[in-house]
C-alpha positions in Angstrom: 22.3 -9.4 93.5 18.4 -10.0 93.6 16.3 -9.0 96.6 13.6 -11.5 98.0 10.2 -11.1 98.3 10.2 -12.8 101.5 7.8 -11.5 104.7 8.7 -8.3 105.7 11.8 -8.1 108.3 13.6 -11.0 106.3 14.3 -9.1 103.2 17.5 -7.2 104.4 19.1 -11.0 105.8 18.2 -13.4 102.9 19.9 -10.4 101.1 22.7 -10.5 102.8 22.5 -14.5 102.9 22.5 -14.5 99.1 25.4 -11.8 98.8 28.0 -14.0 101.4 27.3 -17.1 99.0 28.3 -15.0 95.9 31.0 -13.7 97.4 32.0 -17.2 98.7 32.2 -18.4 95.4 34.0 -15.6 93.7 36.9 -15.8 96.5 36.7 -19.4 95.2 37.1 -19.3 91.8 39.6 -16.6 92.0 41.7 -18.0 95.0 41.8 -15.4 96.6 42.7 -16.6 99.5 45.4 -19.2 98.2 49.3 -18.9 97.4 51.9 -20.8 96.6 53.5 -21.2 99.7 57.3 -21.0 98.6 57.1 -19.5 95.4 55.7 -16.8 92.8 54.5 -17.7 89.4 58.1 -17.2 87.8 59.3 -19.2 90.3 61.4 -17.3 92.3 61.2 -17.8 96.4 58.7 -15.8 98.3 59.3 -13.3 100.8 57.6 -14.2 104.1 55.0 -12.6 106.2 53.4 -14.2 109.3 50.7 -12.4 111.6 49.2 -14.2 114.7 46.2 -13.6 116.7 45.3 -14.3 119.9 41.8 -16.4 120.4 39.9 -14.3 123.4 40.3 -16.0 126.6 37.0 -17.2 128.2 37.6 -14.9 131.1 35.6 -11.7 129.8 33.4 -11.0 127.1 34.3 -10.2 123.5 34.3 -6.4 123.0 35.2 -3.8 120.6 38.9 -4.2 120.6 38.7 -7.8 120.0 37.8 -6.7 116.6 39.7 -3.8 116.3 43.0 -5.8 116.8 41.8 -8.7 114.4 40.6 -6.6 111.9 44.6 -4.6 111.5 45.4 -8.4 112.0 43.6 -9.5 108.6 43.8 -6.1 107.1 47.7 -6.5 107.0 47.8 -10.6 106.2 46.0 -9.5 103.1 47.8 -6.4 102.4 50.7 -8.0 102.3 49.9 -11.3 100.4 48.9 -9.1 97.5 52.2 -7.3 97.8 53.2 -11.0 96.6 54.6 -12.0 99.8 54.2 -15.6 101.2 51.5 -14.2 104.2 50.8 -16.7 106.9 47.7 -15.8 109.3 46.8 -19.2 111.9 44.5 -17.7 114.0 45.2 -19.1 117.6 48.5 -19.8 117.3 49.5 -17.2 119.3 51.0 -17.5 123.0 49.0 -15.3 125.0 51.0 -14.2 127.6 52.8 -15.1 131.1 49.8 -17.1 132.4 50.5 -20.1 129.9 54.1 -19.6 130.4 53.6 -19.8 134.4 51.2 -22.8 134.4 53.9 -24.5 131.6 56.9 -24.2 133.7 54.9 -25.1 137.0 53.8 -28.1 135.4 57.2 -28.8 133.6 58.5 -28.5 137.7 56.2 -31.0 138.8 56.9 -33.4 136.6 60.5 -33.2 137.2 60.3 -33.1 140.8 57.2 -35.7 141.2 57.5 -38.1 137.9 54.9 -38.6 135.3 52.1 -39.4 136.7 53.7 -37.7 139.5 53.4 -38.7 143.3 52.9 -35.2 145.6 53.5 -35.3 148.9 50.0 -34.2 150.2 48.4 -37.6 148.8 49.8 -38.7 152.3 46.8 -37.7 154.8 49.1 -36.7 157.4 51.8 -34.7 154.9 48.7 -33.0 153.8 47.6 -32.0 157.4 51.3 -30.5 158.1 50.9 -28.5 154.7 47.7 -27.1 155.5 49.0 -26.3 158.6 51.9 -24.3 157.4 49.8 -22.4 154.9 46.7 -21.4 157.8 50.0 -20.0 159.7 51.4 -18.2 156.8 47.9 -16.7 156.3 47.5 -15.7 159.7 50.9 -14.3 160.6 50.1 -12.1 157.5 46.8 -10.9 158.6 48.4 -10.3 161.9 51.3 -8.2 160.1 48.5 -6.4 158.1 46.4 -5.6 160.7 49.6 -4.2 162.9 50.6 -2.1 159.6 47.1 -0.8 159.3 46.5 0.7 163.2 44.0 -3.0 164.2 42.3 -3.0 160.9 42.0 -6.9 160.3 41.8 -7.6 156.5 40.6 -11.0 155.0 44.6 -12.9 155.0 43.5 -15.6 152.7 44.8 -15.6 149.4 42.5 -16.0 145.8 44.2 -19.9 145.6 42.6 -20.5 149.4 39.7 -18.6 149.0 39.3 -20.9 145.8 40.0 -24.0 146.6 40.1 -24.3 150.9 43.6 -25.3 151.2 45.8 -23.7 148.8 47.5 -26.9 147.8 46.9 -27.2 144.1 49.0 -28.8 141.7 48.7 -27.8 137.7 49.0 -31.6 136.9 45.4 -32.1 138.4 44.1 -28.8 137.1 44.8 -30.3 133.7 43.7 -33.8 134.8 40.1 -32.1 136.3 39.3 -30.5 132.3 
């Protein structure tokens, strides 16, 4: 490992710049991260080992846990592929949760109830009209229950999905469509 003589302040990073490509190459030349997926050099099958992460959703910023979690994450894929197990890491592959699920059986719904590309009613002005209708009544005979449950306070009756989007009409097949 040699030091640079480089202006001051970029000592420490060409440093560690020179270090990561050493490394690099040493992971390289000893495969370190490569294994034969099904077997073991006397040819007998592998046990498996797979670990998933999640990728951070765009929704918050990237904090300490984040690495925390990926760190045990790698910690353990490496752990256990020098055990001489068959360890499997796809970072990503993981199903985050009940939101995906939600939005993927909402949009399986539509399609099964509307076709592919599917038809909704509301693309009818007047249908539309009637559904907007339906939901400004639903929100106010809620505000009115609230505010009768509450001694006259009046709180906002609008859901997030109106407050969002003006109607509360939205359909996970245009969602997708829109990115």
């Amino acid at each position: 490992l040699s030091v640079s003589t480089a202006p001051k302040g970029t000592a420490k990073r060409d440093a560690l710049c020179a270090s990561e490509v050493e490394v690099q190459a040493m992971w390289e030349r000893e495969k370190a991260f490569e294994s034969n997926p099904i077997y073991d050099d006397d040819g007998n099958k592998k046990e498996k080992f797979i670990v998933t992460f999640p990728y951070p959703y765009s929704n918050g910023h990237l904090h300490l846990g984040h690495a925390f979690s990926l760190t045990k994450a790698v910690f353990r894929a490496q752990f256990e592929r020098n055990r001489g197990k068959n360890s499997l890491f796809p970072f990503a592959f993981h199903c985050t949760g009940m939101p995906i699920q939600a939005a993927a059986n909402k949009l399986k719904s539509e399609i099964e109830q509307f076709g592919v590309p599917p038809k909704f009613p509301e693309e009818d002005p007047e249908v539309r009209a009637q559904m907007e209708a339906a939901i400004a009544a639903a929100a106010k005979a809620k505000a009115e229950k609230n505010a009768a449950k509450t001694g006259g306070k009046v709180k906002g009756g609008k859901t997030k999905l109106i407050q969002k989007t003006g109607t509360g009409i939205v359909r996970q097949w245009n969602i997708l469509k829109r990115m």
